[in-house]
VEXLO-443088 format. One record per residue (C-alpha): residue number from 1; z, x negated, y negated; residue in one letter. Coordinates in nm, 4 decimals. Layout:
% VEXLO-443088
+-----+----------+----------+----------+-----+
:   n :        Z :        X :        Y : res :
+-----+----------+----------+----------+-----+
: NUM :        Z :        X :        Y :   A :
...
+-----+----------+----------+----------+-----+
% end
This chain:
% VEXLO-443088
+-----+----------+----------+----------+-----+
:   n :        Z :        X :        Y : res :
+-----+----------+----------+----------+-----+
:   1 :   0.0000 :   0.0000 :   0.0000 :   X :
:   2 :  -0.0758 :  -0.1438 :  -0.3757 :   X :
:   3 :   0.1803 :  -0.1637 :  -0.5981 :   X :
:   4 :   0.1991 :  -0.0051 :  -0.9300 :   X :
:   5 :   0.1170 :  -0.2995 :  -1.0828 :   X :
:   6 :  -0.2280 :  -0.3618 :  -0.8813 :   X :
:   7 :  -0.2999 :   0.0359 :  -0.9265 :   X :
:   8 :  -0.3080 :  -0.0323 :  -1.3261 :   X :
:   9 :  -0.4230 :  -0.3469 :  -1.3797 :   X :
:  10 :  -0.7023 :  -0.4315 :  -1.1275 :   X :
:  11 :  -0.9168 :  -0.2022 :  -0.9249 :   X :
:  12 :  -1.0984 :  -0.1954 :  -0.5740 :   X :
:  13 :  -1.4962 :  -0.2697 :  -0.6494 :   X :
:  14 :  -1.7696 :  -0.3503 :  -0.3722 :   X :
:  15 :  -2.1345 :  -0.5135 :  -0.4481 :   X :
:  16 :  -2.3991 :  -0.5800 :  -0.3459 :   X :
:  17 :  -2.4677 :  -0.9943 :  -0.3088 :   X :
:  18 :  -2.7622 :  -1.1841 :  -0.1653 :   X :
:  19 :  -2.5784 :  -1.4516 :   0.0450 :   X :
:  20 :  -2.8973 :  -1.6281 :   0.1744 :   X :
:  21 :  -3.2673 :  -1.6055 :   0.1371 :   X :
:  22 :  -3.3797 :  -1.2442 :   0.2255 :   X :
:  23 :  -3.0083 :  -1.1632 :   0.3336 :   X :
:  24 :  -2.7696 :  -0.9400 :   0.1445 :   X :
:  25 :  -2.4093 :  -0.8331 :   0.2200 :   X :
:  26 :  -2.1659 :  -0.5993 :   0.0354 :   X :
:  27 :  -1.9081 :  -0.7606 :  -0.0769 :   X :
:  28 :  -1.5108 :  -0.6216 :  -0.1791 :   X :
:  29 :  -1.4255 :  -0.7807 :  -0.5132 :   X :
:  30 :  -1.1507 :  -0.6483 :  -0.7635 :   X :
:  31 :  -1.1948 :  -0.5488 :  -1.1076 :   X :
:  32 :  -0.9198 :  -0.5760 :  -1.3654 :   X :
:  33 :  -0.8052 :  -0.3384 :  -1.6450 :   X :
:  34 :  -1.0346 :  -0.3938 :  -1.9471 :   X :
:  35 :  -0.9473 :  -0.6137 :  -2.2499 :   X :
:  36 :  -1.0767 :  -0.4705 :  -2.5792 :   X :
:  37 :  -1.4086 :  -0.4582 :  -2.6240 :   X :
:  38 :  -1.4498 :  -0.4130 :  -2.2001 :   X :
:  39 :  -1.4973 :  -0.0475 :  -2.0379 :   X :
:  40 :  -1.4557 :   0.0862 :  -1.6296 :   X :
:  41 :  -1.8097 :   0.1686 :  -1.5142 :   X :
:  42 :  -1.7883 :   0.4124 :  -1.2129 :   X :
:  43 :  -2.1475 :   0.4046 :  -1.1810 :   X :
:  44 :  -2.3407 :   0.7286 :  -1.0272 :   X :
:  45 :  -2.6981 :   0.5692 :  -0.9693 :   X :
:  46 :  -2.8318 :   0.2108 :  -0.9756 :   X :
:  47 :  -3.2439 :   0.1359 :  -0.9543 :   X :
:  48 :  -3.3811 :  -0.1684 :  -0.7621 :   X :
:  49 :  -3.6887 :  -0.3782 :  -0.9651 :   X :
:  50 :  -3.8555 :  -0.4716 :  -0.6689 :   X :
:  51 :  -4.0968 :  -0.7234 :  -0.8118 :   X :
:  52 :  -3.8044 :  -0.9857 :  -0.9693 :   X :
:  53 :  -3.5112 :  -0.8929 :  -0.6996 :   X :
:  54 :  -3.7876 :  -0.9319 :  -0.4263 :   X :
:  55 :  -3.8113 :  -1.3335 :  -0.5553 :   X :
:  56 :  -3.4170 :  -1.3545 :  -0.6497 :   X :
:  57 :  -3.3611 :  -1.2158 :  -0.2905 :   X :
:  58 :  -3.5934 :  -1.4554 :  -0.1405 :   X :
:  59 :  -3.4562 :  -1.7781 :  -0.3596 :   X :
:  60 :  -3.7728 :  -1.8286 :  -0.5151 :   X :
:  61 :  -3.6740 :  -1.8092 :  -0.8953 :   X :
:  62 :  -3.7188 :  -2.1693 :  -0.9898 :   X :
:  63 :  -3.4694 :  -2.3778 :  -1.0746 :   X :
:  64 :  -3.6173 :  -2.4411 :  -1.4792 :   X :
:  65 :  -3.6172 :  -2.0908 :  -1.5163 :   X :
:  66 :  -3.2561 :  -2.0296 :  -1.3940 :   X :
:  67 :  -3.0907 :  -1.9816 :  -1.7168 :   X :
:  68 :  -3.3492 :  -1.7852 :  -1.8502 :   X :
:  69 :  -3.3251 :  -1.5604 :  -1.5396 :   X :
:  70 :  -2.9659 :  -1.4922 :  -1.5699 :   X :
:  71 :  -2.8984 :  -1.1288 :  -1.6699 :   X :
:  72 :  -2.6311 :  -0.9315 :  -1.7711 :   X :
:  73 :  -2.3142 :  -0.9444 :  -1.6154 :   X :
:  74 :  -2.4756 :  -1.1646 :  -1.2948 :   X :
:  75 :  -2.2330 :  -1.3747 :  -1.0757 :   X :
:  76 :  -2.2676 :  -1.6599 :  -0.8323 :   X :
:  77 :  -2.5879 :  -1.8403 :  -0.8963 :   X :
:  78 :  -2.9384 :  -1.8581 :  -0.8017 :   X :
:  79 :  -2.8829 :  -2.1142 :  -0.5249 :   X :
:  80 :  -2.6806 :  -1.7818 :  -0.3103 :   X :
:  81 :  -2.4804 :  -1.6445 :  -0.2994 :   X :
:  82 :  -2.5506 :  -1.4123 :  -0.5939 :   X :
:  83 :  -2.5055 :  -1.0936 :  -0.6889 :   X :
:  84 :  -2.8348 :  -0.9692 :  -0.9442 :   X :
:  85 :  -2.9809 :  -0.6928 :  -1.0231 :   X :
:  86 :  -3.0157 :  -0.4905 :  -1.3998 :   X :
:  87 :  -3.0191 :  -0.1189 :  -1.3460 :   X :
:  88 :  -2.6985 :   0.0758 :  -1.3894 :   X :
:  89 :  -2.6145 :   0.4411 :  -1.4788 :   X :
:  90 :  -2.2852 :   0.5860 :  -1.4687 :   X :
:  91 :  -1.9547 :   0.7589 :  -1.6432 :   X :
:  92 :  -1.6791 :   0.5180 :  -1.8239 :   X :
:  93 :  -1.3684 :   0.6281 :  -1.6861 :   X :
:  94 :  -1.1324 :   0.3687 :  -1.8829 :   X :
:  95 :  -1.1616 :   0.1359 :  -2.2037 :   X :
:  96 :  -1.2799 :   0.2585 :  -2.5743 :   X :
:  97 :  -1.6040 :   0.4408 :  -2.4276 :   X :
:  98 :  -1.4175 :   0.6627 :  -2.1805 :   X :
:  99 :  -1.5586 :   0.9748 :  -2.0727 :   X :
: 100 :  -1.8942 :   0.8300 :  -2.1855 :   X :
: 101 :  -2.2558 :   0.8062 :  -1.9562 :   X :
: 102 :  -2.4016 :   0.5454 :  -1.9993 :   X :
: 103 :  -2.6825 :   0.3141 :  -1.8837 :   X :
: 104 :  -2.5792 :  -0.0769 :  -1.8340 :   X :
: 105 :  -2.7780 :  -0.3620 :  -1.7115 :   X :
: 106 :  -2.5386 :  -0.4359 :  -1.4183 :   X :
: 107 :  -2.5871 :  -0.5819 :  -1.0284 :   X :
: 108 :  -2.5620 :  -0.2796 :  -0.7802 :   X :
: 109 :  -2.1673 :  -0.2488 :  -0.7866 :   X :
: 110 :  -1.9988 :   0.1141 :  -0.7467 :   X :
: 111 :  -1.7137 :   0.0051 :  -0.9972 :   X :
: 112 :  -1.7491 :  -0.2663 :  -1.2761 :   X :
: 113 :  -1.6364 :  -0.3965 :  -1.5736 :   X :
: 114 :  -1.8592 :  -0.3627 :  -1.8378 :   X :
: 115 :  -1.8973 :  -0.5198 :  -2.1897 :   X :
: 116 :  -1.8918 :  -0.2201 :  -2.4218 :   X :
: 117 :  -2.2014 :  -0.3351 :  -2.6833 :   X :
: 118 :  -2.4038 :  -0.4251 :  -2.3720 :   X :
: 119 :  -2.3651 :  -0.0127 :  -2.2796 :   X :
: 120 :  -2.6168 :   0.2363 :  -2.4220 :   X :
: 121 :  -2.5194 :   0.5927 :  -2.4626 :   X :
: 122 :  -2.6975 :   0.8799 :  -2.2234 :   X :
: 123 :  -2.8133 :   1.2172 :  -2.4269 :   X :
: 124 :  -2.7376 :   1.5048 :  -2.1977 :   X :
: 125 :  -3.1100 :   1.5535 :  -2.1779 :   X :
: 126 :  -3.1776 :   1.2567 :  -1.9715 :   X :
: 127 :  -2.9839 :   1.2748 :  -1.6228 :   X :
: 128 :  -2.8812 :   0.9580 :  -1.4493 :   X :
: 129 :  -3.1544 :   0.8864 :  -1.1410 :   X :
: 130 :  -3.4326 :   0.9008 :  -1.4283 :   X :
: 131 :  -3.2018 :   0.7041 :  -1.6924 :   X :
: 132 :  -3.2281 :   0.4115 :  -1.4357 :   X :
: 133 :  -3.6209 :   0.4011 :  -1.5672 :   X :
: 134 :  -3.5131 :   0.2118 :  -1.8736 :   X :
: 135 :  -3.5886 :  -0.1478 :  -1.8227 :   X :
: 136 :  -3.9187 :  -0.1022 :  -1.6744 :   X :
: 137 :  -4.0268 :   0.1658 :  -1.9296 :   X :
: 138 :  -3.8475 :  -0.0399 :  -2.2182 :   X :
: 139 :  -4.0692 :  -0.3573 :  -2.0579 :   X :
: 140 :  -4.4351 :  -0.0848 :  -2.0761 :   X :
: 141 :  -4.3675 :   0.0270 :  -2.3974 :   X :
: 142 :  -4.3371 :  -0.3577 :  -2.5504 :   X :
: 143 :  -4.6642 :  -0.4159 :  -2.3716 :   X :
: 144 :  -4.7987 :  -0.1508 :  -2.5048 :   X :
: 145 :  -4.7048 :  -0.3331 :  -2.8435 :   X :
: 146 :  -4.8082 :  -0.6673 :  -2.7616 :   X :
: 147 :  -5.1499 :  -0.5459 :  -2.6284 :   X :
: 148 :  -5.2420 :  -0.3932 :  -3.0124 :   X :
: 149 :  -5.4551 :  -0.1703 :  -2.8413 :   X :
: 150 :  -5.6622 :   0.0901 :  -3.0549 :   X :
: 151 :  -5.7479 :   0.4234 :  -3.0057 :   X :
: 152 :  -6.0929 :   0.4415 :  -2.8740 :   X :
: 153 :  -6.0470 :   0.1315 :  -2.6643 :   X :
: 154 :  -6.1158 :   0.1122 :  -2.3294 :   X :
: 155 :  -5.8093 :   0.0118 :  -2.1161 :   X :
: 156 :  -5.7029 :  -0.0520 :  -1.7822 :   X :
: 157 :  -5.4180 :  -0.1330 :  -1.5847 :   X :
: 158 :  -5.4285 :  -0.3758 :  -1.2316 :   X :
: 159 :  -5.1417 :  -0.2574 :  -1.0036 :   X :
: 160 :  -4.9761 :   0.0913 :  -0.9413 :   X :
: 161 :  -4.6222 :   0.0300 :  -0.8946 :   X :
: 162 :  -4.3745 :   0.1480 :  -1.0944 :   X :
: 163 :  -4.4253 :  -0.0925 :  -1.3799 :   X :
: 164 :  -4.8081 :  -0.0319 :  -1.4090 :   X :
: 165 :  -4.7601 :   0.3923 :  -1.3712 :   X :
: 166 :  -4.4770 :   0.3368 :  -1.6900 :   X :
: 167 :  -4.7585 :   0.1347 :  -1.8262 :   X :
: 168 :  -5.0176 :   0.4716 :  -1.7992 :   X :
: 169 :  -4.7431 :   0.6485 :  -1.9075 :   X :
: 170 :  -4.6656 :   0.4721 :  -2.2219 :   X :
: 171 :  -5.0182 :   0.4484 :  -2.3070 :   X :
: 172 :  -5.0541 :   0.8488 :  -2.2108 :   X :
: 173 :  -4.8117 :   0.9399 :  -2.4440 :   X :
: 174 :  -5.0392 :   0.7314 :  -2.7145 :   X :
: 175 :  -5.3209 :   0.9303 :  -2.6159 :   X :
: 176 :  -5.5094 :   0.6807 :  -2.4411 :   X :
: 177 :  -5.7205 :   0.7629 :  -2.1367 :   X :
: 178 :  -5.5173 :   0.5825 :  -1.8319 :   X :
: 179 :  -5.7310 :   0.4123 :  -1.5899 :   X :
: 180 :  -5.5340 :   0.2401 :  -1.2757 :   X :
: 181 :  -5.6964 :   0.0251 :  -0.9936 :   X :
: 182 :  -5.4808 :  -0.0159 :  -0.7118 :   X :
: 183 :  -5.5917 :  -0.2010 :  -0.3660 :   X :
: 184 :  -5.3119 :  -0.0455 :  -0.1444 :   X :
: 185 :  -5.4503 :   0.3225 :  -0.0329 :   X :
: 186 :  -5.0751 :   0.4831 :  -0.0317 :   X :
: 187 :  -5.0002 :   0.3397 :  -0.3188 :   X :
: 188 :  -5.2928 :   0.4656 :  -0.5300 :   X :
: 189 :  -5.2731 :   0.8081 :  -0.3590 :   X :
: 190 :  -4.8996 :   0.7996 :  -0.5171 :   X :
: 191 :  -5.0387 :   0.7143 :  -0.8840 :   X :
: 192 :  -5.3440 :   0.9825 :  -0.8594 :   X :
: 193 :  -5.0745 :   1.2649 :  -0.8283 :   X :
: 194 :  -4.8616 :   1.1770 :  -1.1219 :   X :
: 195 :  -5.0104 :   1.3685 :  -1.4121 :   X :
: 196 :  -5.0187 :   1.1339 :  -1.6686 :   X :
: 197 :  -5.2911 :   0.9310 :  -1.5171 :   X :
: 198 :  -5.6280 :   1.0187 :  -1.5729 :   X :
: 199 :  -5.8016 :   0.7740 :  -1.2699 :   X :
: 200 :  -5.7247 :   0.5672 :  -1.0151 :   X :
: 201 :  -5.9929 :   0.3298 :  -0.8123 :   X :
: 202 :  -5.9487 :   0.0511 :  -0.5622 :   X :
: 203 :  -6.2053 :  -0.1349 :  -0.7745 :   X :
: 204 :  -6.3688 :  -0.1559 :  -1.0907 :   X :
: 205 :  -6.6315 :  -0.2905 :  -1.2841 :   X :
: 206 :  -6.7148 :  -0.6192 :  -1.4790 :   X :
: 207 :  -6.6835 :  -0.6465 :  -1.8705 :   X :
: 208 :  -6.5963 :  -0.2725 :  -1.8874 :   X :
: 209 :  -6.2473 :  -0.2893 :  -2.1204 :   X :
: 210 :  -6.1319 :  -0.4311 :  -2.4391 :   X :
: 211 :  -5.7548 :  -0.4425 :  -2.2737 :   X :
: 212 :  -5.6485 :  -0.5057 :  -1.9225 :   X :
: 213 :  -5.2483 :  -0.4406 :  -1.8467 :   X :
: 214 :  -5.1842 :  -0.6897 :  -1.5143 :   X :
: 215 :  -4.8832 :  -0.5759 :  -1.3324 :   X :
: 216 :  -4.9427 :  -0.6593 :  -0.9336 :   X :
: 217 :  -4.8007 :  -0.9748 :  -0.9660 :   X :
: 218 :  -5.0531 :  -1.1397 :  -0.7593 :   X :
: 219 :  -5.3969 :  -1.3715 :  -0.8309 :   X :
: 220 :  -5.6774 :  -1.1511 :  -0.6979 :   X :
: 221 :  -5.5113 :  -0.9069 :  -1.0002 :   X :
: 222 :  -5.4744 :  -1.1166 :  -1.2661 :   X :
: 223 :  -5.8579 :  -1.2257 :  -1.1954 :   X :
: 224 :  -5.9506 :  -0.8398 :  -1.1321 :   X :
: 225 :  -5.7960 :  -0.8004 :  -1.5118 :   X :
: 226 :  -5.9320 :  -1.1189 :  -1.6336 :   X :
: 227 :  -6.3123 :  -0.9732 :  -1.4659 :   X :
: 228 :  -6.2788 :  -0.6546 :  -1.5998 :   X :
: 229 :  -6.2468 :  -0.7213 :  -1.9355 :   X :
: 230 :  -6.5198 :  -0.8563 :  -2.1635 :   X :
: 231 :  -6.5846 :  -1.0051 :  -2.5459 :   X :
: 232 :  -6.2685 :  -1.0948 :  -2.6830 :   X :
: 233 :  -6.0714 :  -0.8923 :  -2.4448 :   X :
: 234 :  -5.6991 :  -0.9607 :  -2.4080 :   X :
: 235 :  -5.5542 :  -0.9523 :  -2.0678 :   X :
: 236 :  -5.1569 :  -0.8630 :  -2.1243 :   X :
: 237 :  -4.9697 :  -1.0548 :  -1.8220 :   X :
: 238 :  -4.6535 :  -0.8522 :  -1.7379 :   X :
: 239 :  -4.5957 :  -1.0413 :  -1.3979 :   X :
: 240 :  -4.3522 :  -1.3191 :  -1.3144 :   X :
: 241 :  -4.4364 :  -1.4973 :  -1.0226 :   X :
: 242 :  -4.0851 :  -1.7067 :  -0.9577 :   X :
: 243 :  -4.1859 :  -2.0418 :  -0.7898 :   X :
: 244 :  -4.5535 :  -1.9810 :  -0.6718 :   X :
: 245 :  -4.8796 :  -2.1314 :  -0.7964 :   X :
: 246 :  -5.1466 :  -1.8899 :  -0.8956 :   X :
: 247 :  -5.5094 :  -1.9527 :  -0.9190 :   X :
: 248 :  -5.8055 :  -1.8397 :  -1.1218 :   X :
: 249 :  -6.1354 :  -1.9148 :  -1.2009 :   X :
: 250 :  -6.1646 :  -1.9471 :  -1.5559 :   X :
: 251 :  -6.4946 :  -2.0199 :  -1.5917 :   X :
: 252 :  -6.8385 :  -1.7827 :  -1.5924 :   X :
: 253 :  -6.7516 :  -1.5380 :  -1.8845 :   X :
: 254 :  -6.3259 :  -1.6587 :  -1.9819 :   X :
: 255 :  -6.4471 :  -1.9238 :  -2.1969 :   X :
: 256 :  -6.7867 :  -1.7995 :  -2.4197 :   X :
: 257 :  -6.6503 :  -1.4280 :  -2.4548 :   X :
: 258 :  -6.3298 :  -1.5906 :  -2.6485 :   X :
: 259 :  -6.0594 :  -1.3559 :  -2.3506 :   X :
: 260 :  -5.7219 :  -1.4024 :  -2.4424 :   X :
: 261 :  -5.4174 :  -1.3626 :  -2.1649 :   X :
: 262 :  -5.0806 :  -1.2690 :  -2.3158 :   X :
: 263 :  -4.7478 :  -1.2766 :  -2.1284 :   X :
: 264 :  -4.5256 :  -0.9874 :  -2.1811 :   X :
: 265 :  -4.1733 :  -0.9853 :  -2.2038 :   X :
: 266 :  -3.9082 :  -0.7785 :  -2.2899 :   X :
: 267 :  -3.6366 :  -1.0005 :  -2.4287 :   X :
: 268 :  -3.8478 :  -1.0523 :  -2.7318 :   X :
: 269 :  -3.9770 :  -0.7843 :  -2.9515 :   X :
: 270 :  -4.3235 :  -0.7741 :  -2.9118 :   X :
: 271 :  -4.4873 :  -0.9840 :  -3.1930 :   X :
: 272 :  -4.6604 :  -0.6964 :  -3.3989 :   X :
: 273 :  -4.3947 :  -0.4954 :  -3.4262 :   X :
: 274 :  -4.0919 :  -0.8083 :  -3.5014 :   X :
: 275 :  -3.9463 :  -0.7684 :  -3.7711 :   X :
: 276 :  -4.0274 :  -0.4106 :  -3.8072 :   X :
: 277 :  -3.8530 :  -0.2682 :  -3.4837 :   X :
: 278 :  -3.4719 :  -0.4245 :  -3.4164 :   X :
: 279 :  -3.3653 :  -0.3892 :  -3.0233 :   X :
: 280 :  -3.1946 :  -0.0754 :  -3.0699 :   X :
: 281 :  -3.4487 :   0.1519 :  -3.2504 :   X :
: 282 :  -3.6945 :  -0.0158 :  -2.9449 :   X :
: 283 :  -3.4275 :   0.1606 :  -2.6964 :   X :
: 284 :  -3.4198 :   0.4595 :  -2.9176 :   X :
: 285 :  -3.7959 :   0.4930 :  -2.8522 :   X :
: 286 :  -3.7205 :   0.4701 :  -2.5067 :   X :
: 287 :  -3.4853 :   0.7018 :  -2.4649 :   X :
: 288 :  -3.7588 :   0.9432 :  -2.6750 :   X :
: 289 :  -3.9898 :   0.8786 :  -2.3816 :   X :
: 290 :  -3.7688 :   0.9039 :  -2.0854 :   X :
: 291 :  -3.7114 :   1.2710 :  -2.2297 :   X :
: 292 :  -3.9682 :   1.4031 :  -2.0115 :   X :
: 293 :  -3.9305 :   1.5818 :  -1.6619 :   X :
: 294 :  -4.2247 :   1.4599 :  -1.5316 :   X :
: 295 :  -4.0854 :   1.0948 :  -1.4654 :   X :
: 296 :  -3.8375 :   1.2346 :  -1.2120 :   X :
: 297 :  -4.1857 :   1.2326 :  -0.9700 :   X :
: 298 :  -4.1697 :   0.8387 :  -1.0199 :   X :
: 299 :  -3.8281 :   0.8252 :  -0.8472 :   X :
: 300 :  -3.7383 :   0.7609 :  -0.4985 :   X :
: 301 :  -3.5264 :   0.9344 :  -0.2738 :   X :
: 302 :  -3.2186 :   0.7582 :  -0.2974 :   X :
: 303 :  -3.0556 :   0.5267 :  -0.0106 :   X :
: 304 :  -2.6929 :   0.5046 :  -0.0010 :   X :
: 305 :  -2.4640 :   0.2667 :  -0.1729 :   X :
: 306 :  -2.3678 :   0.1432 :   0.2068 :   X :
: 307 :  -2.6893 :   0.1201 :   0.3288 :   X :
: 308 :  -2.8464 :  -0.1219 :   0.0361 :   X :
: 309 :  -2.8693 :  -0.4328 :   0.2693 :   X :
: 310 :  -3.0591 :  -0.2369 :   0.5297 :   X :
: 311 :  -3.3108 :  -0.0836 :   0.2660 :   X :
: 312 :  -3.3549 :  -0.4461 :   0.1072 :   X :
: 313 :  -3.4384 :  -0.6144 :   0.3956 :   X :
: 314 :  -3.7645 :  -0.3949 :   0.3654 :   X :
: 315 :  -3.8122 :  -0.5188 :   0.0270 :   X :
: 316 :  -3.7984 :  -0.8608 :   0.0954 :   X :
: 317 :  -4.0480 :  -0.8426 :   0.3452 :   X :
: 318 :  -4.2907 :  -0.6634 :   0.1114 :   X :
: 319 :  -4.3005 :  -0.3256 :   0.2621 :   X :
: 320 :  -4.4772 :  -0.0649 :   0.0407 :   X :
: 321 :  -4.2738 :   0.1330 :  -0.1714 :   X :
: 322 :  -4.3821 :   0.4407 :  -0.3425 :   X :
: 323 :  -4.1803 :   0.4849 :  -0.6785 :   X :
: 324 :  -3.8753 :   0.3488 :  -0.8027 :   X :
: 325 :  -3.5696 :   0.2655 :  -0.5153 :   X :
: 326 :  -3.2946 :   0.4264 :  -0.6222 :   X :
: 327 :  -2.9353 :   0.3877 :  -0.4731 :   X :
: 328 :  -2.6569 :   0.6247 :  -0.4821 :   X :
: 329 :  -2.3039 :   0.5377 :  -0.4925 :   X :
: 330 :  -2.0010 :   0.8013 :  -0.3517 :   X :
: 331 :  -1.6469 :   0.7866 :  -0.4870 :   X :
: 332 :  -1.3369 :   0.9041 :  -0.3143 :   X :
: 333 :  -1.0917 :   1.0841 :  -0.5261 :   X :
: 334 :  -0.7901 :   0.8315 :  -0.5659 :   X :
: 335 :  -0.5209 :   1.0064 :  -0.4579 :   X :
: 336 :  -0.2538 :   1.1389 :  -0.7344 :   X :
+-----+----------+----------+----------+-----+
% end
């Protein structure tokens, strides 16, 4: 039995850790009573980016990009074990912020300690499996940004995951026409049925688009999105490809029609709009765009908190996933 002392002052917390390349454990941990400025996260719904905790899970994040890998309230280290991940949505039950829901970029953990200014505020609007969207739309929308694209250009977008479909969705709700090529058949079945996307092909042609969005973190895409766009076009690069080389063929028409390829990122403002748009209005925007019911049909079922290992071991072998993974987490009422 704890004592009253342990029942105020730290708490009973499991997570979710990578302990060796493509092996992940949950892991007991205890979480103490907040200092000021520090809130209790009991956290309803976490969201799994498969793309970067695919290569964290796998140990391939290199080790000159370590620091700039580190996220939010990450322990251990990239070397394993470590416990990583940036998706969090739940209700504050102690600190300053209690009674609040909120979304936090937190590992997969079913209580935590959170930094209060790191915590963003949930309208009632937006409930908590599609509030676990905001990184990867927050990432789409500063693409969108970066890319400058006008209306009455020609766009596409190489990959239909999650990131590329926020990508059409982004662009959608610009009134662009949203054009997707995706090589995996279930996968570009999935993206055809969501309504905000206009086409979907396994293929497309040469020199067609002023702007090509790359998202399948892969070579034969970045080339299809180099290929497919033509004078001056600007290929916007939102992969990250952890330790592994990737190859192109920058010559026939890269170097005479002047193409451009920009890497997205969402730490930074995108350039066009710096200085002009701080961090938070950027997540205000967000939170604008994730007001829509139609994004629920990008969403997963969710696996349970207990089963996460099992369901990431599919992940790190790189079994197709159709929509977002979401994971659910139960509490037990603490006795009175």
């Amino acid at each position: 039995m704890r004592s009253d002392r342990e029942t105020h002052e730290t708490r009973s917390a499991t997570a979710y850790w990578v302990v060796s390349p493509g092996v992940g454990e949950l892991r007991s941990e205890r979480v103490p009573s907040p200092s000021p400025g520090h809130s209790i996260l009991r956290t309803e719904f976490s969201a799994v980016s498969i793309g970067t905790e695919r290569l964290v899970g796998l140990g391939l994040v290199p080790r000159r990009s370590w620091r700039t890998m580190q996220c939010a309230h990450m322990a251990g280290s990239f070397a394993f074990p470590v416990k990583y991940g940036y998706s969090a949505v739940g209700t504050i039950v102690e600190g300053s912020l209690a009674g609040e829901r909120v979304f936090v970029m937190h590992p997969h953990q079913d209580i935590a300690c959170i930094d209060d200014e790191r915590a963003t505020h949930l309208p009632d609007s937006i409930p908590s499996p599609r509030a676990t969207l905001i990184p990867n739309l927050e990432t789409a929308l500063n693409a969108y940004w970066d890319s400058e694209l006008q209306k009455g250009e020609r766009s596409i977008i190489v990959g239909g995951g999650p990131l590329g479909i926020l990508v059409a969705f982004v662009l959608a709700g610009h009134g662009h026409r949203t054009r997707v090529v995706e090589i995996d058949d279930a996968r570009r079945a999935f993206a055809g049925s969501l309504p905000w996307i206009d086409e979907v092909v396994a293929s497309t042609g040469v020199g067609e688009h002023v702007v090509a969005f790359h998202t399948s973190a892969s070579a034969s895409g970045l080339q299809t999105s180099i290929d497919a766009t033509g004078f001056e076009g600007r290929i916007v690069e939102l992969s990250w490809y952890g330790d592994r080389q990737v190859t192109i063929d920058l010559g026939g028409t890269f170097h005479h029609e002047r193409k451009r390829i920009l890497a997205s990122q969402v730490a930074s403002i995108a350039t066009p709009m710096r200085g002009a748009v701080s961090h938070d209005q950027r997540m205000r925007r967000v939170l604008e765009l994730l007001d829509t019911a139609e994004l629920d049909r990008l969403l997963a079922p969710a696996v349970s908190f207990e089963r996460l290992p099992q369901s990431m071991q599919g992940i790190y072998a790189g079994a197709t996933v159709l929509g977002v993974p979401l994971v659910s987490y139960r509490h037990d009422e603490e006795p009175s």
